[in-house]
C-alpha positions in Angstrom: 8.0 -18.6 -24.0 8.0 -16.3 -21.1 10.9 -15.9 -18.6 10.8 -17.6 -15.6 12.0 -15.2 -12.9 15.3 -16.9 -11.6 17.1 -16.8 -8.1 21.2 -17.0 -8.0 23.7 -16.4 -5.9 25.1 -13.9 -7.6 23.9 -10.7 -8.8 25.9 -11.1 -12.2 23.2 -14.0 -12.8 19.8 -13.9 -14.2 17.3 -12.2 -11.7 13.3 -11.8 -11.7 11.7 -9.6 -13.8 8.9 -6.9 -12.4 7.3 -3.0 -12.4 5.2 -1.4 -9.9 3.0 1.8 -9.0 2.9 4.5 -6.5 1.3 6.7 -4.6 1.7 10.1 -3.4 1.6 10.6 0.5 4.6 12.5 1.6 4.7 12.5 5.4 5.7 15.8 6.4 7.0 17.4 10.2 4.3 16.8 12.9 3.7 19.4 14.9 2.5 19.1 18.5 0.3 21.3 20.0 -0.7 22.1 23.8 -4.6 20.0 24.5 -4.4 23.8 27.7 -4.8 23.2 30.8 -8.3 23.1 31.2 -9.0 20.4 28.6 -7.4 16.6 29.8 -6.9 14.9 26.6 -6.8 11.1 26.6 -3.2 9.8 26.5 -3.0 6.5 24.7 -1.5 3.6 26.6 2.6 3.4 25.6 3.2 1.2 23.2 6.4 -0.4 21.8 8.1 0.4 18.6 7.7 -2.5 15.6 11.2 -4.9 16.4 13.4 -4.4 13.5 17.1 -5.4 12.3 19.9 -3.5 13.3 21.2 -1.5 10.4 24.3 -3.8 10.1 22.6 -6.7 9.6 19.9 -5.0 6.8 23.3 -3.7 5.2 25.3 -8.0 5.5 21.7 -8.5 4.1 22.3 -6.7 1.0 26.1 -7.7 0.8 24.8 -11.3 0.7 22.4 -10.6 -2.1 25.1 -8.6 -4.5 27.4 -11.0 -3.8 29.8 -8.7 -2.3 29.3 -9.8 1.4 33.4 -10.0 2.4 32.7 -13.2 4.4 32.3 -15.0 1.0 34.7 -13.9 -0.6 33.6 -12.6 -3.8 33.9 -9.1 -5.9 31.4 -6.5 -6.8 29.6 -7.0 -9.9 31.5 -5.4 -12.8 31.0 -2.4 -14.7 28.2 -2.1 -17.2 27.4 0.4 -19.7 25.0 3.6 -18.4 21.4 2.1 -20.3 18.4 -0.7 -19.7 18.2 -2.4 -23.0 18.3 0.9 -25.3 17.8 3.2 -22.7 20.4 5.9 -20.6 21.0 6.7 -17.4 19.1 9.3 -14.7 19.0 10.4 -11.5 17.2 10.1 -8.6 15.9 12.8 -8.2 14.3 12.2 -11.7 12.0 9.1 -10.4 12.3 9.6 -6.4 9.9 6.7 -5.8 12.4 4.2 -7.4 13.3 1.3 -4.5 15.9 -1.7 -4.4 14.7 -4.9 -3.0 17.4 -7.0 -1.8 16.8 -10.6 -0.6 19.4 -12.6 1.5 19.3 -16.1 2.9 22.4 -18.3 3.9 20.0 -21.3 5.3 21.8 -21.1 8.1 24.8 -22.7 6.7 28.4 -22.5 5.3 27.5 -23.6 2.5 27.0 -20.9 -0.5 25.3 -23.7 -3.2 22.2 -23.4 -1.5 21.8 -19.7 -0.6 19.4 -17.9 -1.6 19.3 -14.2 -2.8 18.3 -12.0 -5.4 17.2 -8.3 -6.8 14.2 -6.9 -8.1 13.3 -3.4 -8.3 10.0 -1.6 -6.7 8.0 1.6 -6.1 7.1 3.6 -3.5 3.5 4.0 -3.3 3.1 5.3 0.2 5.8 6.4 3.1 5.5 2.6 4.1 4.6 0.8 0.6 6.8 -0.6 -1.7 4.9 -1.5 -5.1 6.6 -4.6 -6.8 6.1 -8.0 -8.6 4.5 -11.1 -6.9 6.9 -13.1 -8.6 10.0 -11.6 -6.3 7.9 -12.6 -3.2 7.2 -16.2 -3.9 9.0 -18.3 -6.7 9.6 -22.0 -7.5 6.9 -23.4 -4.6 9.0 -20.9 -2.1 7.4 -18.0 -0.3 10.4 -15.3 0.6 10.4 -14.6 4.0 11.1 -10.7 3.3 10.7 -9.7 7.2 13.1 -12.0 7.8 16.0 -12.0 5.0 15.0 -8.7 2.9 15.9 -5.0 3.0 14.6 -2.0 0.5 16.9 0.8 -0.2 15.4 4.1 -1.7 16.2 7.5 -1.9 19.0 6.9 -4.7 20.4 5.9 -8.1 23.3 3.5 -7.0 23.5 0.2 -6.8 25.4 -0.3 -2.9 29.0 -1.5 -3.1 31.1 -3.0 -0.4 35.0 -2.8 0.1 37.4 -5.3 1.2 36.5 -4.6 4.8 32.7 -5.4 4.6 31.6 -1.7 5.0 28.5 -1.2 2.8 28.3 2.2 0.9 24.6 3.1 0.1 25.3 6.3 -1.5 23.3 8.0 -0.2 20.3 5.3 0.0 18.0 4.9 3.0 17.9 1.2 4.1 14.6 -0.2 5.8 13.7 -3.4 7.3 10.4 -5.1 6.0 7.4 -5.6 8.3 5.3 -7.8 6.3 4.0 -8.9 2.4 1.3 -9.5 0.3 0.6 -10.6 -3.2 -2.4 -10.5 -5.4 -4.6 -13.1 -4.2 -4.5 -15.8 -7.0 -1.0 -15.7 -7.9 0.7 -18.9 -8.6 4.5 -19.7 -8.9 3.3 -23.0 -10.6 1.8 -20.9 -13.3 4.8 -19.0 -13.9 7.2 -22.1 -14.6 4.4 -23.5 -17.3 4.2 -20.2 -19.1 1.6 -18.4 -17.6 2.2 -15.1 -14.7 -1.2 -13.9 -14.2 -2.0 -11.8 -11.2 2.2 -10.8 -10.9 1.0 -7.9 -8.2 2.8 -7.6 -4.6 3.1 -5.4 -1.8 5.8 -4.9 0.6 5.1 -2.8 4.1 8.4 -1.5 5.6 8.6 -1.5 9.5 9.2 2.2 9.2 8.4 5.1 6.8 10.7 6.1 4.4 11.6 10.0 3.1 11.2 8.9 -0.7 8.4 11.3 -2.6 5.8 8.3 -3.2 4.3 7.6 -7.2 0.5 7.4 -7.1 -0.9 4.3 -9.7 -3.1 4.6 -12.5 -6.9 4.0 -11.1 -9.2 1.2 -11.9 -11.2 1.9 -15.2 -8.5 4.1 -16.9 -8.6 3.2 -20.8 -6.4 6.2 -22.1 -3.2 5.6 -20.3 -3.4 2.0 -21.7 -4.0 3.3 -26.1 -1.8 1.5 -28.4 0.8 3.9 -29.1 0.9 5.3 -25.6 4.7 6.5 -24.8 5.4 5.1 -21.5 8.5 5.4 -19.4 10.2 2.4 -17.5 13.2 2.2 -15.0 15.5 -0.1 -13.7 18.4 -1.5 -12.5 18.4 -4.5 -14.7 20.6 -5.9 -17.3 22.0 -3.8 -20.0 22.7 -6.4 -22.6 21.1 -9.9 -24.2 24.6 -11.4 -23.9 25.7 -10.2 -20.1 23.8 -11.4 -17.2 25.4 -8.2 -15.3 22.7 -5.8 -14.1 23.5 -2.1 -13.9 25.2 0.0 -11.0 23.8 2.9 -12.1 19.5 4.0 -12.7 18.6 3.6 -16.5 15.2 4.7 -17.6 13.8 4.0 -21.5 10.5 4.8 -23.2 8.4 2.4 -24.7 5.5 2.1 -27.1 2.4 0.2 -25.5 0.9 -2.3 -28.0 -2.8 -3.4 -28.5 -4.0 -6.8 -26.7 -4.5 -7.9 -29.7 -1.2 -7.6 -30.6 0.3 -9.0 -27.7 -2.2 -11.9 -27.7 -1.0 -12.7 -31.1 2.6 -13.0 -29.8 2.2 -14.7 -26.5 -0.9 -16.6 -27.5 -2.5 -17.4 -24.3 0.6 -16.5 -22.3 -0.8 -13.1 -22.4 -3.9 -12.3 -21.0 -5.8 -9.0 -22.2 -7.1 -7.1 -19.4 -4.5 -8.6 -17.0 -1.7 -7.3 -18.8 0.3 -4.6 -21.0 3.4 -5.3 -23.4 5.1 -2.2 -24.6 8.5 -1.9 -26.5 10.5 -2.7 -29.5 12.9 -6.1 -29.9 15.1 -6.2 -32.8 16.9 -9.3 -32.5 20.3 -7.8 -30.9 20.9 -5.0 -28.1 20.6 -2.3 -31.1 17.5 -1.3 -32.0 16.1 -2.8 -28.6 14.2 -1.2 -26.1 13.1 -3.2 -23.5 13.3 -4.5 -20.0 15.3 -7.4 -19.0 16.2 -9.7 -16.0 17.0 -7.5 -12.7 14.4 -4.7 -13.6 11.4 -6.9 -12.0 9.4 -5.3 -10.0 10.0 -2.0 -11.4 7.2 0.9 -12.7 6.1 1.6 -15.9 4.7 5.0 -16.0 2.2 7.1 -18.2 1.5 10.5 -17.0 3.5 10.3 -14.3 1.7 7.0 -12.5 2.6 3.9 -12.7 0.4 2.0 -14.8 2.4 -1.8 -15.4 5.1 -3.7 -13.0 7.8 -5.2 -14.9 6.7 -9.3 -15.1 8.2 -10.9 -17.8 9.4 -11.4 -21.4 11.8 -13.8 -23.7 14.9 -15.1 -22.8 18.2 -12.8 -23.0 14.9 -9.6 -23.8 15.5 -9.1 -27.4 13.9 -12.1 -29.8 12.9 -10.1 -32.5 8.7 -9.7 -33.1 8.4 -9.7 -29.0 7.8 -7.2 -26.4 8.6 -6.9 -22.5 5.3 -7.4 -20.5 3.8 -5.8 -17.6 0.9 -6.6 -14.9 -1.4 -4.3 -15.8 -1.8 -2.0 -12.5 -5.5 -0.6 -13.6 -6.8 -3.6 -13.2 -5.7 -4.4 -9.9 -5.9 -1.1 -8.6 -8.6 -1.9 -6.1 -6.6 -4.4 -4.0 -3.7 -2.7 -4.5 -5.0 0.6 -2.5 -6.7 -1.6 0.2 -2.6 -2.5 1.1 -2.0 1.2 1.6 -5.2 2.2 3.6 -4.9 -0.1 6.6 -6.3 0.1 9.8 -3.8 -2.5 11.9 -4.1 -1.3 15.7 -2.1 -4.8 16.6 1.0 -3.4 14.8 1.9 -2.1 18.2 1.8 -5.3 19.7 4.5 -6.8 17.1 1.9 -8.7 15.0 1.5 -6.6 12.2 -1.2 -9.0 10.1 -2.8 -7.1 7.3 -6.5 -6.9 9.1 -8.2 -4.4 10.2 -8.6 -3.8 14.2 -11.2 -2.2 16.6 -11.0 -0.1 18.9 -14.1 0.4 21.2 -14.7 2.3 24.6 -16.8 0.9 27.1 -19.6 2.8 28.2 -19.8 2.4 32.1 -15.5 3.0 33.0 -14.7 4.6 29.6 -11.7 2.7 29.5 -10.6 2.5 25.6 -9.4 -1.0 24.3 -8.4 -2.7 21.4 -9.6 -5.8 20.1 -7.2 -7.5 17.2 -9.4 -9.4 14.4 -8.4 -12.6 13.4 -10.1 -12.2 9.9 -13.6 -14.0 11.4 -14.0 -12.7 14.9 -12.1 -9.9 17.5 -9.7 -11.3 20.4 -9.5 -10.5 24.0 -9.1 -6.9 24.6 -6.2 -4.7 25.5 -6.2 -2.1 27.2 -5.7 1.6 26.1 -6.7 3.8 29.2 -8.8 6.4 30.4 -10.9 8.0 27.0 -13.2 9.9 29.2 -14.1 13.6 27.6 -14.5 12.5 24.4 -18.0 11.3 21.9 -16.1 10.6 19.2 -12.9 7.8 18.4 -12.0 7.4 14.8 -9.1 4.9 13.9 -7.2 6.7 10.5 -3.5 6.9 9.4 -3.8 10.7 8.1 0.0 10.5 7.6 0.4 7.3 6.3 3.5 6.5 8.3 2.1 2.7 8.7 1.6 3.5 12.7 -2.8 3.2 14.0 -3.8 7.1 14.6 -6.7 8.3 16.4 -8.8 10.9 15.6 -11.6 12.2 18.7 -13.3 15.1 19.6 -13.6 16.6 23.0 -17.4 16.9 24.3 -16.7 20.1 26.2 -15.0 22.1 23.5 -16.2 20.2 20.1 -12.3 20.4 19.5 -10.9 17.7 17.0 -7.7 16.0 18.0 -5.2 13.3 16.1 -3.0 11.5 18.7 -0.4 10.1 15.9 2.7 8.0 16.4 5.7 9.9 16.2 9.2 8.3 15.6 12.6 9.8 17.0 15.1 10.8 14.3 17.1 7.6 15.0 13.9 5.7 13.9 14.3 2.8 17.2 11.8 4.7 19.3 8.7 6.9 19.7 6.0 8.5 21.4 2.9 9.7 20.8 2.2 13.6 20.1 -1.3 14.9 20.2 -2.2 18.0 17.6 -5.5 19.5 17.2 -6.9 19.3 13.8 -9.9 21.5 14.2 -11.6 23.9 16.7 -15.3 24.2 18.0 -16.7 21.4 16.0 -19.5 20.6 18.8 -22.4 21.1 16.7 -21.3 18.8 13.6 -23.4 15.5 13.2 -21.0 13.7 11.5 -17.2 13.2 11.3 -15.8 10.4 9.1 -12.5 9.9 8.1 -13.0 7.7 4.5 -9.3 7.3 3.4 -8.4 8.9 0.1 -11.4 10.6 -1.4 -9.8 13.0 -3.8 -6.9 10.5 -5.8 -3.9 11.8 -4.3 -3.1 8.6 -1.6 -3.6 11.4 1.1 -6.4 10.7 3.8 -9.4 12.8 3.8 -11.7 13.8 6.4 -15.5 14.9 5.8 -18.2 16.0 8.6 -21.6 17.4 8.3 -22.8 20.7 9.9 -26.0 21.5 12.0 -27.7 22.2 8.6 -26.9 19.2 6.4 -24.1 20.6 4.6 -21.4 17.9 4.1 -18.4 19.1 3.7 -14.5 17.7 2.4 -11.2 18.6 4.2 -8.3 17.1 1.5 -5.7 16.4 3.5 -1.7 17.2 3.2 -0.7 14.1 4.0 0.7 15.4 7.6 -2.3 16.2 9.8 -3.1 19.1 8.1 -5.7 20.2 5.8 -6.5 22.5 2.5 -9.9 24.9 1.9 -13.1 22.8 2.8 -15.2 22.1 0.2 -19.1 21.8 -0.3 -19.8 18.2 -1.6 -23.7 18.6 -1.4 -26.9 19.6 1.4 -29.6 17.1 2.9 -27.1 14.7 5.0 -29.1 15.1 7.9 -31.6 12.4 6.3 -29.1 9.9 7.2 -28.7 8.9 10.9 -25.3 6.8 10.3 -22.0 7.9 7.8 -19.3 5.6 7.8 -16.5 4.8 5.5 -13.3 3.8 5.4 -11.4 2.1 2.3 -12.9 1.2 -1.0 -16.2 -1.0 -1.1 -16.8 -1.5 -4.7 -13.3 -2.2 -5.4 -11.9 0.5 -8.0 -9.0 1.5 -5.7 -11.1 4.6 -4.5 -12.9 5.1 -1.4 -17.0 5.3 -0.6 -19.3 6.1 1.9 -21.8 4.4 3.5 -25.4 6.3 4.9 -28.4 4.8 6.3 -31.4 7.3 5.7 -33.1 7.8 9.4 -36.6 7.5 8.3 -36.9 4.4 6.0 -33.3 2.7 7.3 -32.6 2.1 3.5 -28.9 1.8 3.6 -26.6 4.0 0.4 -23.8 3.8 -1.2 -21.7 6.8 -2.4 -18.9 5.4 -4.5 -15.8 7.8 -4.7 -14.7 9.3 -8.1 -11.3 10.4 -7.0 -12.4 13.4 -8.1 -11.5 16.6 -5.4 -14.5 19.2 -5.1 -18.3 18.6 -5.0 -17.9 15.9 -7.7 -16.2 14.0 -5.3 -19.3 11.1 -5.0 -21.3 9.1 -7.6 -25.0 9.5 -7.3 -26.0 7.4 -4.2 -27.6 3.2 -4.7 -29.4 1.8 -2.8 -27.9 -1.3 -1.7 -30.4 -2.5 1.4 -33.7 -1.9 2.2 -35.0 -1.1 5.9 -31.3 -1.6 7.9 -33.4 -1.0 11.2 -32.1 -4.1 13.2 -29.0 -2.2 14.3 -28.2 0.4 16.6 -24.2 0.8 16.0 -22.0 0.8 12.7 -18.1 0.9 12.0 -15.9 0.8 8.9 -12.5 0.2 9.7 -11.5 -1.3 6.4 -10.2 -5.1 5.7 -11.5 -6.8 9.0 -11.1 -10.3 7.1 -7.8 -9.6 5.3 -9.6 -10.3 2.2 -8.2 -7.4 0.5 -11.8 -5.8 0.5 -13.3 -3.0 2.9 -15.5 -4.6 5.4 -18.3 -3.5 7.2 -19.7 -3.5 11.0 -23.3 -3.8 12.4 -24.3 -4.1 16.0 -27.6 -5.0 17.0 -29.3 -3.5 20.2 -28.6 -6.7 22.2 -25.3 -6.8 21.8 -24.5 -9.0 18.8 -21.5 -7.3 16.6 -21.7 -8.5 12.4 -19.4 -8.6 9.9 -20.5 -7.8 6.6 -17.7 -9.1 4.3 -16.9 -6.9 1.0 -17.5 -7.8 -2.2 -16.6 -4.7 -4.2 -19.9 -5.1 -5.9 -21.7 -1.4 -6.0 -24.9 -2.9 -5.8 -27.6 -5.3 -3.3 -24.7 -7.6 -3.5 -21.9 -5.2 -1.7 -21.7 -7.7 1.1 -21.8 -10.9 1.6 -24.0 -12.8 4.1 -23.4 -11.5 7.6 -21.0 -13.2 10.3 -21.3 -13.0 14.1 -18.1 -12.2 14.9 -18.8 -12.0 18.7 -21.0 -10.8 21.2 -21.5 -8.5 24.6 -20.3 -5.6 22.1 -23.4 -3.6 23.7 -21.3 -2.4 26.9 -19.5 -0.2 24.4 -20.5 3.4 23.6 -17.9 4.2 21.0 -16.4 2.0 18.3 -13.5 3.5 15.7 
């Protein structure tokens, strides 16, 4: 029956089994740029850095969890032989996305019976993003507190040891503090003792970015990387053998042969469920002949064609039973909630309450005094304050560096210039400021400026405007404020009097746009491919008829925390709607509309 992820003191113990996926976002050096003296720029109220642990007490965090925290006494795990059940050992610089997740808790006593830790492994998806198993965020009717008693390493191959002294050697890792977690909605810890581990997804958001080169998943809809027969690649640092609970100190990597649903199914019986899952790999009875994951590689990828396309979730006991095979949460599937956890829009991060929902930001019309007002998932709170955003006719919230820190995006109304005031950390990573750079010159005359998220499948925000003709028009971004060679996605735009977008509305882990046509208020969709070029849209559907009872949109992503993009409708007294995602591309894209406050007319600009 399938293993039941389980938590022990001691790293030489059983641990929880996972894989995860990636993306690929590399945050590169900002560079700041003069706004000249005869342009004032708006400067964005200060704001404090996210509170995190010192990097002592992320480092006693991981002692704790190998069991080699000097207070208690105990050794380092011993030494294992270089593989993952019939695999060998690599490098870093091999799978550069590959994290550690180390989890800690004394309760707050002396006593070690009832402590708490454990190991699973995870990806990086985004600078900020760790990839990973549900089942190593909330097990046996407990939800890990990972902001609280966790710490992710990347950026190596070896396990951290600690001496006699209680110095903690990372080789070379990066430690970082989490900010928050999530786990595919559904999930059940319940299940997962009584056989079943269906929706084994989670999502870990580090209080600050980290230098790994991020993995990108497989998208939604993606039947070729999943063929029976499929070669697929999986690494870990979980145990090496069915008769050692020791996991290894070193990076091991194997590749495995996916197997049909059918074939699974017939195994697992109604343990496994097709669509949900993938099982891949060979089990012989003993350690030779095996290839497969085992306890201690939870959490970590399973890659096809260089994406990650399973997260290690479970398998038999001890990982070799003959006529069984390690199985995986099947990333395709979930792709769509998965990408709404890397494009957020959380302006209340800078007020220490980093909660997974989307925030506005608004100007008001008569003092042009910017402000932020934090959603609580069903209406918007009191407003704070960002100062003077005078100058400007444009305010888009984005995170075109992915860093997990609220940019703005605005253009200047004398020049048409296009500025990004971004977030900057110092190199000690405890403080920042912010830096403004301009993005784009002389843009005046464009109707449109929108900055959708990830239109061209490579985790890296995109922006798009439309020109004085109608032409609209893709900027793929680099990931660091910076942009490639425009691109022509198609003429006639200026039909549409409103182009918004941000995140994925039909939920296939891609973004879309939203347009209402000026002459018949017909509202369209245009679901993303992923696809870079003037491919990079679906033909537009219609998804409402005759919109004309509003006067101001915004798309800022999940408002509800729903794990769906939401969308924003004012009407010309003041009365501000949510529209609730569905991830339905049709008439049914939303669900019935919300008030979630009102007054909302006194504002000119909303991001």
């Amino acid at each position: 029956m399938p293993l039941p992820g389980r938590h022990r003191r001691r790293i030489r113990l059983a641990l929880p089994l996972t894989a995860a996926g990636v993306a690929a976002a590399v945050t590169a050096a900002l560079m700041t740029t003069s706004a000249g003296a005869a342009t004032v720029l708006p400067t964005p109220t200060p704001r404090p850095v996210i509170s995190q642990p010192s990097q002592a007490t992320l480092e006693k965090r991981i002692a704790g969890a190998s069991g080699t925290d000097a207070s208690t006494k105990t050794s380092s795990p011993s030494a294992v032989s270089p593989k993952i059940i019939g695999g060998t050992e690599t490098t870093i610089p091999s799978a550069p996305w590959m994290a550690q997740l180390w989890y800690y808790d004394d309760r707050n006593t002396t006593d070690t019976s009832d402590d708490v830790s454990f190991f699973c492994g995870g990806s990086v998806v985004s600078p900020t993003k760790i990839l990973t198993a549900a089942h190593c965020l909330r097990n046996d009717n407990r939800d890990y507190n990972w902001q609280a008693h966790g710490a992710v390493v990347t950026g190596t191959d070896q396990l951290p040891t600690t001496d006699s002294t209680g110095t903690t050697d990372l080789h070379g890792g990066q430690a970082t503090a989490v900010q928050r977690q999530w786990w595919q909605p559904g999930y059940d810890p319940v299940d997962r003792k009584e056989g079943r581990n269906q929706d084994d997804l989670g999502m870990l958001t580090l209080a600050v970015p980290v230098k790994a080169t991020p993995i990108r998943m497989v998208g939604y809809g993606d039947t070729a990387s999943y063929a029976a027969g499929t070669q697929a690649t999986v690494y870990g640092w979980g145990r090496t053998s069915s008769t050692s609970q020791d996991i290894s100190q070193t990076l091991k990597t194997t590749t495995l042969t996916l197997h049909s649903d059918s074939t699974c199914s017939s195994v697992y019986d109604t343990g496994f469920v097709a669509g949900r899952m993938v099982c891949a790999g060979t089990q012989s009875g003993s350690d030779t002949g095996t290839s497969a994951t085992c306890n201690g590689d939870s959490g970590g990828p399973l890659v096809v064609g260089g994406r990650i396309v399973g997260v290690v979730s479970w398998g038999i006991q001890d990982c070799v039973e003959k006529g069984y095979y390690s199985v995986f949460t099947k990333v395709g599937f979930y792709a769509g909630s998965a990408y709404h956890q890397i494009d957020d829009t959380n302006l209340s991060l800078f007020n220490n309450k980093p909660d997974g929902k989307a925030d506005l930001f608004v100007r008001e019309s008569s003092t042009k005094t910017g402000y932020e007002k934090d959603s609580s998932g069903s209406s918007f709170g009191t407003r704070a304050s960002w100062g003077n955003w005078s100058g400007v006719n444009l305010v888009l919230q984005a995170d075109l560096n992915r860093d997990g820190y609220q940019d703005l995006v605005y253009r200047v109304s004398s020049t048409g210039d296009v500025y990004w005031d971004h977030f900057a950390l110092n190199s000690a990573r405890t403080d920042g400021s912010w830096a403004t750079t301009k993005i784009f010159s002389g843009w005046g005359t464009r109707k449109r400026i929108i900055v959708p998220g990830d239109l061209t499948g490579d985790y890296k925000p995109d922006v798009l405007s439309v020109d004085s003709g109608g032409t609209l028009w893709l900027y793929p971004g680099n990931g660091n404020g910076t942009f490639g060679s425009r691109v022509s996605v198609g003429t006639g735009w200026n039909q549409y009097n409103m182009v918004r977008g941000h995140g994925d509305f039909t939920g296939d882990g891609k973004a879309d746009l939203l347009a209402r046509q000026s002459s018949t208020g017909d509202l369209y969709l245009y679901k993303g491919t992923g696809k870079s070029g003037s491919g990079v849209f679906s033909a537009r559907v219609k998804v409402r008829s005759a919109w004309t009872g509003y006067n101001a949109f915004d798309a800022v992503g999940d408002v509800s925390g729903d794990g769906l993009a939401d969308f924003l409708a004012r009407t010309p007294s003041g009365t501000l709607y949510l529209y609730k995602g569905t991830a339905k591309a049709t008439s049914e894209i939303f669900a019935t509309r919300v008030s979630v406050g009102t007054g909302f007319q006194q504002y000119d600009l909303f991001g």
